[in-house]
KOLNUVEX-993669 format. One record per residue (C-alpha): x negated, y negated, z negated; residue in one letter. Coordinates in steps of 0.5 Angstrom, whole numbers, padded with zeros to 4 digits, always signed. Last residue first. Layout:
residues N
XYZa...
This chain:
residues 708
+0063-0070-0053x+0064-0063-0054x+0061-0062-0061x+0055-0057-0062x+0056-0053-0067x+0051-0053-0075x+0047-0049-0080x+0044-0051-0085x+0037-0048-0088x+0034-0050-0095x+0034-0043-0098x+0037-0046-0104x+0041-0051-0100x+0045-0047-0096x+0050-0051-0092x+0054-0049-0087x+0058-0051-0081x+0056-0058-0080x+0058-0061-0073x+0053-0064-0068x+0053-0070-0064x+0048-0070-0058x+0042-0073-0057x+0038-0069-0052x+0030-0069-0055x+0029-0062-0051x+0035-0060-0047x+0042-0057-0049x+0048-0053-0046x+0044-0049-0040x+0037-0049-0044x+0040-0044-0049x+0041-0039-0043x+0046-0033-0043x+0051-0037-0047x+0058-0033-0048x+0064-0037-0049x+0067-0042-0054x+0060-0046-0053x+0054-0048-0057x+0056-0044-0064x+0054-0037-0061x+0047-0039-0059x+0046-0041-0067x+0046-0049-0068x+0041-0049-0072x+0039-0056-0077x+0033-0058-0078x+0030-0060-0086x+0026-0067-0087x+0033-0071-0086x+0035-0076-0079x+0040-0070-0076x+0034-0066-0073x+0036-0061-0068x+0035-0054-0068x+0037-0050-0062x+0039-0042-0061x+0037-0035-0061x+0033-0035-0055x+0029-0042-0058x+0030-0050-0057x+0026-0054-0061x+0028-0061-0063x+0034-0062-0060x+0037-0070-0063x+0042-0071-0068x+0049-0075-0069x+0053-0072-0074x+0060-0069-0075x+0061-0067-0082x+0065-0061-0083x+0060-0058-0089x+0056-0063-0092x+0050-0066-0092x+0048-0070-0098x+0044-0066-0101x+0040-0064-0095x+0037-0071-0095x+0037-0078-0094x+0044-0078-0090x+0049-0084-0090x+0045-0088-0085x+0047-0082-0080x+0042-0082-0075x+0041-0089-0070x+0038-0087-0063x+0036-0092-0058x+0035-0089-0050x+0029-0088-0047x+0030-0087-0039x+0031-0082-0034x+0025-0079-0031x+0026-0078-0023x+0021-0083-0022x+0021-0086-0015x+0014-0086-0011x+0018-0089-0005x+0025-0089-0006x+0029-0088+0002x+0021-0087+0005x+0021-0080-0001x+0028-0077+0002x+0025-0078+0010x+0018-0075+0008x+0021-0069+0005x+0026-0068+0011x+0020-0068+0016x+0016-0063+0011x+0022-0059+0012x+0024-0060+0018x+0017-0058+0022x+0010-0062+0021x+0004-0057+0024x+0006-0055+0031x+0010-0062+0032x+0017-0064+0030x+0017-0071+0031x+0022-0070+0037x+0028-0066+0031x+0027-0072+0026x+0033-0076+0030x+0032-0082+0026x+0039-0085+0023x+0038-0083+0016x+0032-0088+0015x+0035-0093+0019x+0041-0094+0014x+0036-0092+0008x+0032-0098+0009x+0028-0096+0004x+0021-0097+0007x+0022-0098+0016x+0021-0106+0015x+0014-0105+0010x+0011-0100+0015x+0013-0104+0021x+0019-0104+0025x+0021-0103+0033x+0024-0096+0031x+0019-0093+0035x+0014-0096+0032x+0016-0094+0025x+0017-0086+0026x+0010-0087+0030x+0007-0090+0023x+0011-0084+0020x+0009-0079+0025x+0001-0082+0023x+0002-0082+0016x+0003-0074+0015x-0004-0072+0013x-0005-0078+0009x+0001-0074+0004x+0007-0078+0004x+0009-0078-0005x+0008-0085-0005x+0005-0090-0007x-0001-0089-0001x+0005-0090+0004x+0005-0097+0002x-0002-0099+0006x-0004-0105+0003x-0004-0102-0004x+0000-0106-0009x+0002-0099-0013x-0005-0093-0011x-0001-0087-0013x-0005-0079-0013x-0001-0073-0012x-0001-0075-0005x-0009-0075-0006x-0009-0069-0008x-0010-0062-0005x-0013-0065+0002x-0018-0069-0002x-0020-0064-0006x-0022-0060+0000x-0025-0067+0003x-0030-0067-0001x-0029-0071-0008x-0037-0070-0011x-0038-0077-0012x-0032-0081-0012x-0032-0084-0004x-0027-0080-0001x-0022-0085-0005x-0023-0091-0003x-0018-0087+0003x-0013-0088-0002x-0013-0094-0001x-0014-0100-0007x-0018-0096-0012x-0019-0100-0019x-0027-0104-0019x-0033-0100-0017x-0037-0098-0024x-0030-0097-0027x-0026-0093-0023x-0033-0090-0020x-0035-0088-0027x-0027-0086-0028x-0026-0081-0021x-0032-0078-0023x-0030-0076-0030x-0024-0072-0026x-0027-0070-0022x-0031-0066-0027x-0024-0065-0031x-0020-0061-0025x-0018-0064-0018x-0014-0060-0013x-0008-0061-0016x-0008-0067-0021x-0009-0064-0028x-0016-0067-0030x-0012-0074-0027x-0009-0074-0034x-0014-0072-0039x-0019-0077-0035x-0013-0082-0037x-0009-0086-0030x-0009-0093-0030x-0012-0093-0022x-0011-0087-0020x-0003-0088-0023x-0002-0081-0022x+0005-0077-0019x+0011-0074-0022x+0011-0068-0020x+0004-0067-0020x+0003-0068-0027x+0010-0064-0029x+0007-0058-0025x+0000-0058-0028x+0003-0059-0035x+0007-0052-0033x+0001-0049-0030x-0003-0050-0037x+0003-0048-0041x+0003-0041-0037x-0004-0039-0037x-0005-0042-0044x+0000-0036-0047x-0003-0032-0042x-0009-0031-0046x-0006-0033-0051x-0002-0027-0052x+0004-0029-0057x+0003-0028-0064x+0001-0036-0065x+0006-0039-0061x+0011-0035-0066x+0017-0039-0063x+0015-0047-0058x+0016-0053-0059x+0010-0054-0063x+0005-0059-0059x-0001-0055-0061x+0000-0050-0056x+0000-0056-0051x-0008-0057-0053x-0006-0065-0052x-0008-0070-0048x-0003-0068-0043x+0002-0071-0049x+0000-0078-0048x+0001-0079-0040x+0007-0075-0040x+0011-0078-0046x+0010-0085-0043x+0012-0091-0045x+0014-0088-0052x+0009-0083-0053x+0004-0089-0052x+0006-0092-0058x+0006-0085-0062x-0001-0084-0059x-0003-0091-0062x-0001-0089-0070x-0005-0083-0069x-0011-0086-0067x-0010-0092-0071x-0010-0087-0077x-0015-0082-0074x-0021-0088-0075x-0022-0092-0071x-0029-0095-0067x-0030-0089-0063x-0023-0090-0060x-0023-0087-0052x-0027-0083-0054x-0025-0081-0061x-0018-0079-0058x-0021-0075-0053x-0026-0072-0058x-0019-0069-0062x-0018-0071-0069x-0012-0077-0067x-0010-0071-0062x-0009-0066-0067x-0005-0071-0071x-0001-0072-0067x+0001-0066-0065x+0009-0067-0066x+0009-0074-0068x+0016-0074-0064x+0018-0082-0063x+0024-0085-0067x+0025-0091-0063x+0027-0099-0064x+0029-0104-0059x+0027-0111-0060x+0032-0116-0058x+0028-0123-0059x+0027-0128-0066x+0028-0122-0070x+0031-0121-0077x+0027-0114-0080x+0033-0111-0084x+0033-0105-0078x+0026-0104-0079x+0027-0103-0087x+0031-0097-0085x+0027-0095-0079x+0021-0095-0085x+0026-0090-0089x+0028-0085-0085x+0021-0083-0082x+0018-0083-0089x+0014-0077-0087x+0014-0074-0080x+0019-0078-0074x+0014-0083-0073x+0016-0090-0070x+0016-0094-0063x+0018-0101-0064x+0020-0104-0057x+0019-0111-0054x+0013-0114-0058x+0011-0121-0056x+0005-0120-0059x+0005-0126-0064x+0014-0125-0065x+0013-0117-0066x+0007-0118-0071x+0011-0123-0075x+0017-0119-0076x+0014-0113-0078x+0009-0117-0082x+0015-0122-0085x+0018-0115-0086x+0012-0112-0089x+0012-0116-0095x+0018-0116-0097x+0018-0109-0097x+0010-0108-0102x+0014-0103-0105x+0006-0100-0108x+0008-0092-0111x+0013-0093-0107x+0015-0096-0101x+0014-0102-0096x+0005-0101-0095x+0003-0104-0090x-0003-0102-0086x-0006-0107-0080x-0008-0106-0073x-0009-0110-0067x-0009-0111-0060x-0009-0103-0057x-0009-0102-0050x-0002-0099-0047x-0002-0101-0040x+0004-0105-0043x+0000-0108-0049x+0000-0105-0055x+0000-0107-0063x-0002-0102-0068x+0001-0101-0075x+0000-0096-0081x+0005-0094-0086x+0003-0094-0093x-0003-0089-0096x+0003-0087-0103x+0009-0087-0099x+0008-0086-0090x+0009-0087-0083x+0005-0089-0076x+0009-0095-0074x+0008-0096-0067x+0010-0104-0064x+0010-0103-0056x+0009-0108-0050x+0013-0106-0045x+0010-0100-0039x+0016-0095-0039x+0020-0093-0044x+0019-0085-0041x+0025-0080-0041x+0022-0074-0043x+0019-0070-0037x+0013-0067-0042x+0018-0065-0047x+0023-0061-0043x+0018-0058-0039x+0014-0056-0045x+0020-0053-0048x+0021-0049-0042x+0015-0046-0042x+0015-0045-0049x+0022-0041-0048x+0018-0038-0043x+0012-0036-0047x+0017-0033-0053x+0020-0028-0048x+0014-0026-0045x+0011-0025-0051x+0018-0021-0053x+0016-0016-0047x+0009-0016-0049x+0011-0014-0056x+0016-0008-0053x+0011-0005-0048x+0006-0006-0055x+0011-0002-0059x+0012+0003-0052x+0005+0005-0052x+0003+0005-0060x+0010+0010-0060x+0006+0013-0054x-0002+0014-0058x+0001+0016-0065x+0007+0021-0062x+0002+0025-0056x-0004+0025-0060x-0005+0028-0067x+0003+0030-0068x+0005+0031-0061x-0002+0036-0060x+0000+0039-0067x+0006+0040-0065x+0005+0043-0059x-0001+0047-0061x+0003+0051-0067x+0009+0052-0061x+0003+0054-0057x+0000+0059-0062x+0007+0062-0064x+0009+0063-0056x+0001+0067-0057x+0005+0073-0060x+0010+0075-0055x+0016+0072-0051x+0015+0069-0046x+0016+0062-0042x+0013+0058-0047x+0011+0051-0044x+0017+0047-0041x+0022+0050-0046x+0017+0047-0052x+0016+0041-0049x+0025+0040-0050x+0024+0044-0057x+0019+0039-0059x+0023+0033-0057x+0029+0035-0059x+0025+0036-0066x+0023+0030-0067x+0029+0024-0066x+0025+0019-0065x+0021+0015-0070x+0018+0007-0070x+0014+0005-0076x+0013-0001-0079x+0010-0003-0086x+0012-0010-0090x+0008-0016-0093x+0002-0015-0090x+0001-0020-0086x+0000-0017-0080x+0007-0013-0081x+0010-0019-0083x+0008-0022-0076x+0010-0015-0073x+0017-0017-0075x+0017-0025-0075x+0015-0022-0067x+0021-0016-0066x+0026-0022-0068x+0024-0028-0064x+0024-0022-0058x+0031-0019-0059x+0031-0012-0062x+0036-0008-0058x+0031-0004-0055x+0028-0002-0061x+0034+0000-0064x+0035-0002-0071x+0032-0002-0078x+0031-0006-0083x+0029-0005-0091x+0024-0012-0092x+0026-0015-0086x+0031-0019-0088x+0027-0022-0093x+0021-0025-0088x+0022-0032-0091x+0020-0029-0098x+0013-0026-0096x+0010-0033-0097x+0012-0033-0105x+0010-0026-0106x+0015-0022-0111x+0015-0017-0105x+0007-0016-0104x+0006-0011-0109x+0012-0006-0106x+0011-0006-0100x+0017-0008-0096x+0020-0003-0091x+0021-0003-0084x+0024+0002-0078x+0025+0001-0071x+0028+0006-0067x+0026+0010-0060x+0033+0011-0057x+0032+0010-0049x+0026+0008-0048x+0023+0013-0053x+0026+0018-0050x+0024+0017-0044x+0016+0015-0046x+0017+0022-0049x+0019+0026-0043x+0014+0021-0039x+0008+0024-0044x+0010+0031-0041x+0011+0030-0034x+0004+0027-0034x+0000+0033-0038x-0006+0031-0041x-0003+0031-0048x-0001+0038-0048x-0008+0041-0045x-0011+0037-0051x-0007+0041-0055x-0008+0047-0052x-0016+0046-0052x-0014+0044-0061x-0010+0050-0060x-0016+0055-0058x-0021+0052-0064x-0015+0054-0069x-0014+0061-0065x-0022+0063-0066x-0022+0060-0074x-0017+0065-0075x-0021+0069-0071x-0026+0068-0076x-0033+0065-0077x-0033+0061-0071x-0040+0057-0072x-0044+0062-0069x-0039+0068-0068x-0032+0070-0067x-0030+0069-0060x-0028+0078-0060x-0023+0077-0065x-0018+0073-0061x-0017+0078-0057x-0014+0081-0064x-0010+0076-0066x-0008+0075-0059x-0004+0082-0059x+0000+0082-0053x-0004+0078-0049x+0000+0075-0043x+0002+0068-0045x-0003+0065-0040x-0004+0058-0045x-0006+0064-0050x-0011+0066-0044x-0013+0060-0042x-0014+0057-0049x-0018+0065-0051x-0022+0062-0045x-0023+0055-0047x-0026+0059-0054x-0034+0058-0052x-0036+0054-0058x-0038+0047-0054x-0030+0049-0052x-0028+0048-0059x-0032+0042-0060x-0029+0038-0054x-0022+0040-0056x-0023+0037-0064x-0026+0031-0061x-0033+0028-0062x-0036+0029-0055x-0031+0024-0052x-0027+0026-0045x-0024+0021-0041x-0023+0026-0035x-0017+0029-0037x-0014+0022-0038x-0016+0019-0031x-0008+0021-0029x-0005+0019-0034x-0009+0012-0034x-0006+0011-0027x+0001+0012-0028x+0000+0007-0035x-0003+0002-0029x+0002+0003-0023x+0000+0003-0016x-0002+0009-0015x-0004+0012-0008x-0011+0011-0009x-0012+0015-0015x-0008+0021-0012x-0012+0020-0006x-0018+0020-0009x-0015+0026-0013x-0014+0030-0007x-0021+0028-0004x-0024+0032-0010x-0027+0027-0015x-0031+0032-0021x-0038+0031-0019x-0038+0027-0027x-0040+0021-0023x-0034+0021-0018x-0030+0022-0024x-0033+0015-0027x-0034+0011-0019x-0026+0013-0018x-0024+0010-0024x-0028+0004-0024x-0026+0003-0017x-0018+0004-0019x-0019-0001-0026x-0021-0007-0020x-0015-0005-0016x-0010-0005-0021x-0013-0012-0022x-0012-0014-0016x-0004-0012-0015x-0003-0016-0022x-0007-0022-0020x-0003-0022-0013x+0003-0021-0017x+0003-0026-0021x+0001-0031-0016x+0006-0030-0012x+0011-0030-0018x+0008-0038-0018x+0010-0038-0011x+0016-0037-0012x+0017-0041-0019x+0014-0047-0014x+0019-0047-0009x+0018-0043-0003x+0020-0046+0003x+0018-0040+0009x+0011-0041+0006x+0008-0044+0013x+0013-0049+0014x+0013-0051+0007x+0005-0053+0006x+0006-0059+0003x+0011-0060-0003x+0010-0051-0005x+0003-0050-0003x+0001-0058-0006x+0004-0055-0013x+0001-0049-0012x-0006-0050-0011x-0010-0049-0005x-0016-0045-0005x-0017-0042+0001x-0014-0035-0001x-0008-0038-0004x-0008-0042+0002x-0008-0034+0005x-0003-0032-0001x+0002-0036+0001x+0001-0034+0009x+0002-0027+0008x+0007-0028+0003x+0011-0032+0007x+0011-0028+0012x+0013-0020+0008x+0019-0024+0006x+0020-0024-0001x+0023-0018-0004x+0019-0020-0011x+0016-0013-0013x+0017-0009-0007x+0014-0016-0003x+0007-0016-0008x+0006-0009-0007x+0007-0010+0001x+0003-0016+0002x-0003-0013-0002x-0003-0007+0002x+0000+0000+0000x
């Protein structure tokens, strides 16, 4: 089976479209530029089309990787038959594959390996034969050098069995089977640890069980959390003795004295080897599944977060809140640089809030502040308070901004570089003013990991974990586009084609030659070949260049069809821009050429309609119910105003202003089935929920969403 056919049995996508998706894969082009500017030749994918692609071309090179080392370790154990090269080679399934090198997987310490060191595979073979009528007396004449006994003898024969046994394929998927179909997962507390503090949050697990199958992933990974921890102990069982008598029909086709000796080898092996290494097997399946699970709800909460709705370039107050170290402020301009800094200090222990009213007010008015960012960690409620008291001389609007990875920023080398004179309060207090302007910009400085909307992030692989967060950022960055000439390094690493290196580069040219005024400029960072331009220069906006295309999303490759576009219409470039009723009266079909087809053609129609057009929506004021200040003061039946904050499979939380999250479980979001959390709410979505249940021991409110 060749790479494309592998890949089309796995997607059903047509055979061309992956041929041609893989071989710009091959030249190293990136998905998001695949996906915008390589659409005649992938048959339209869309990126998550692509993305499965790649998938699937990494799974299929991977496969064929562990098959050469496969073949080269039989092939040096002169062992490789032409009938198992090709049974190696027509296999495209990694646990088929490991099945069939089992046999040659041989280790010097096993039981089996030992036994045939002492000569007693023959007595094996002929056990296995069922043909001895007294195998204990066949057995006998093995008896010598380190084999005492025919006891001794049998026992030896039964470990060769055993293997024999665990080796066979049809066997191990008779297990698998079952264990597919009914495996169950139990747990139990350990005894020592049940009083633990830290092991109070897995409680329900302390005496559970349920089918494995119908285990969902946010409850499998809290399991094998507390199982990491310590604070309970897992196991996974089958039904046993159906097991054993469905091998056992298999094996023993006789009735004498070695049925005994395979039935005891059976359960041996199925005890020994085949239970242990297939349950491991199944649970790991069972893991990755559940991984896959929780890096998608990340993914698609990393999503959310990144397009959030940006403010824009205004002059921004950030507040970085707290009690006993005060509330730090810095003043922003619209480009997002720092003007000032200062600490007030409103509430307890030092209730200096007269005082920094007159500093808000004061600052707002000195700065020409337009819009007040602040923390949504400690304090949060009670500095919005206090600023609503602030009596402004202009409308300032004010918002509560997610310090979500904060503090890792403020601590990173980024946020030193880019403020070696600041300590990581400043720091903090700025990247929640710039999360305002412009959530995308801010955040990709940021380990996405780190940024907390995702469930058991940390138990996940991480591997892949990256691997999927990193794509998404790629995704949202080049959605969007990148100012060139404001962009952070962090920013434009991010942009197809480019990477950190370049990156870096384009900065020192930035800031040795001046901003950038055409795209053309450009080619001129150092090491950016034409390779790198291809990929990214549409992605990269030039704003008051002389060329208009080059804020937009038209790549350079497609400027001559648009300046042809615009002669035939007897306009310029700057005419043929936004004017929609031209625009939609252009026969496309005689621009068609052999490299630009509809598709593209369509693209650069939709993009001269509203150039450079962010898609974002807007930031919106939100005010939480004054009346709640903590826990204590909800109760159930109240309808309250909150924003999501976290969205997993089992539902959403939502900050309704107070230090603990409310959920809105999965069946509370609508009077019907919800296959998909992110079908009713999304990241920072405000909405009005009503409150259900109050559990203050434990800390924990339940809450529907309200039809509004």
């Amino acid at each position: 089976m060749t790479l494309f056919q592998y890949i089309k049995e796995q997607t059903q996508l047509p055979e061309k479209s992956i041929q041609n998706t893989v071989e710009l894969l091959d030249q190293e082009c990136t998905v998001p530029f695949i996906s915008r500017y390589r659409k005649e030749k992938t048959g339209n994918l869309d990126e998550v089309q692509i993305g499965t692609i790649v998938k699937y071309k990494g799974e299929y090179e991977t496969l064929a990787k562990r098959k050469a080392v496969i073949i080269k370790a039989v092939e040096e154990q002169q062992l490789l038959t032409p009938e198992l090269r090709e049974k190696f080679a027509s296999t495209y399934d990694l646990t088929r594959l490991e099945d069939l090198y089992l046999p040659f997987k041989k280790s010097k310490k096993t039981k089996a390996e030992v036994a045939r060191k002492n000569g007693l595979e023959p007595l094996a073979k002929m056990i296995m034969a069922q043909n001895a009528p007294d195998i204990e007396a066949t057995a006998a004449r093995y008896c010598k050098g380190n084999v005492p006994n025919a006891e001794a003898a049998l026992e030896g024969a039964r470990h060769i069995i055993a293997e024999w046994i665990n080796e066979r394929t049809d066997i191990r998927n008779l297990i698998r089977n079952q264990l597919q179909r009914s495996a169950q997962l139990t747990t139990k507390v350990i005894s020592t640890a049940k009083e633990e503090e830290k092991a109070q949050k897995y409680r329900d697990y302390f005496d559970w069980s349920e089918a494995l199958k119908r285990c969902p992933s946010h409850r499998l990974l809290a399991i094998l959390r507390a199982e990491n921890e310590k604070f309970i102990r897992l196991k996974i069982e089958i039904d046993k003795e159906y097991i054993l008598d469905k091998i056992a029909s298999r094996l023993i086709k006789s009735n004498n004295s070695c049925n005994a000796q395979i039935q005891l080898a059976l359960e041996d092996a199925y005890k020994r080897l085949l239970f242990p290494s297939l349950s491991k097997e199944h649970l790991k399946a069972a893991k990755e599944k559940a991984d896959e699970a929780a890096i998608s709800v990340f993914s698609k909460n990393l999503r959310q977060l990144l397009l959030g709705a940006p403010l824009g370039e205004k002059r921004i107050l950030a507040i970085d809140p707290g009690f006993r170290t005060g509330c730090k402020i810095v003043c922003l301009n619209e480009q997002g640089d720092l003007l000032h800094n200062e600490t007030i200090y409103p509430h307890p222990p030092q209730k200096k809030r007269s005082e920094a009213l007159k500093k808000i007010n004061s600052l707002c008015d000195a700065y020409k502040i337009e819009a007040i960012a602040i923390g949504n960690g400690t304090a949060s409620r009670e500095t919005e308070q206090l600023v609503k008291q602030v009596p402004f001389k202009n409308t300032v609007a004010v918002f509560v901004v997610s310090e979500a990875g904060a503090s890792i920023y403020s601590a990173s080398s980024i946020a030193r570089s880019e403020f070696p004179d600041y300590d990581v309060t400043v720091r903090g207090a700025v990247s929640i003013g710039r999360r305002l302007a412009d959530p995308l910009s801010e955040l990709v400085k940021i380990d996405p990991k780190s940024i907390g909307v995702g469930q058991y992030q940390h138990d996940v692989d991480q591997a892949k974990l990256k691997t999927s967060l990193d794509t998404v950022v790629a995704s949202c960055v080049n959605s969007v586009g990148v100012n060139i000439n404001t962009a952070s390094p962090s920013l434009l690493g991010y942009v197809s084609g480019i990477g950190p290196k370049l990156a870096d580069n384009i900065i020192a040219h930035r800031n040795k030659n001046g901003a950038f005024t055409s795209r053309a400029d450009i080619k001129k960072v150092p090491r950016l070949g034409e390779k790198a331009f291809e990929q990214g220069a549409a992605f990269l906006r030039i704003k008051e260049a002389k060329n208009p295309l080059d804020n937009s999303a038209v790549h350079p490759e497609s400027y001559a069809v648009v300046a042809k576009m615009a002669k035939d219409q007897r306009l310029d470039l700057h005419q043929l821009i936004g004017n929609e009723t031209v625009l939609k009266a252009i026969p496309l079909q005689q621009y068609c050429t052999e490299h630009i087809g509809m598709p593209t053609l369509e693209d650069i129609i939709k993009e001269l309609k509203k150039p450079g057009l962010d898609t974002r929506e807007r930031a919106k004021v939100f005010t939480f119910d004054q009346n709640i200040r903590g826990i204590g003061d909800v109760r159930s039946g109240q309808l309250l105003p909150g924003i999501v904050n976290n969205i997993t499979n089992f539902g959403c939380f939502v900050d309704i202003g107070i230090k603990e999250s409310g959920l809105i479980h999965v069946s509370n979001l609508a009077d019907r089935f919800v296959k998909d959390v992110n079908d009713h709410v999304h990241l920072h979505q405000q909405i009005i929920v009503k409150v259900l249940e109050v559990d203050l021991p434990r800390k924990r409110i339940q809450l529907a969403l309200h039809p509004s």
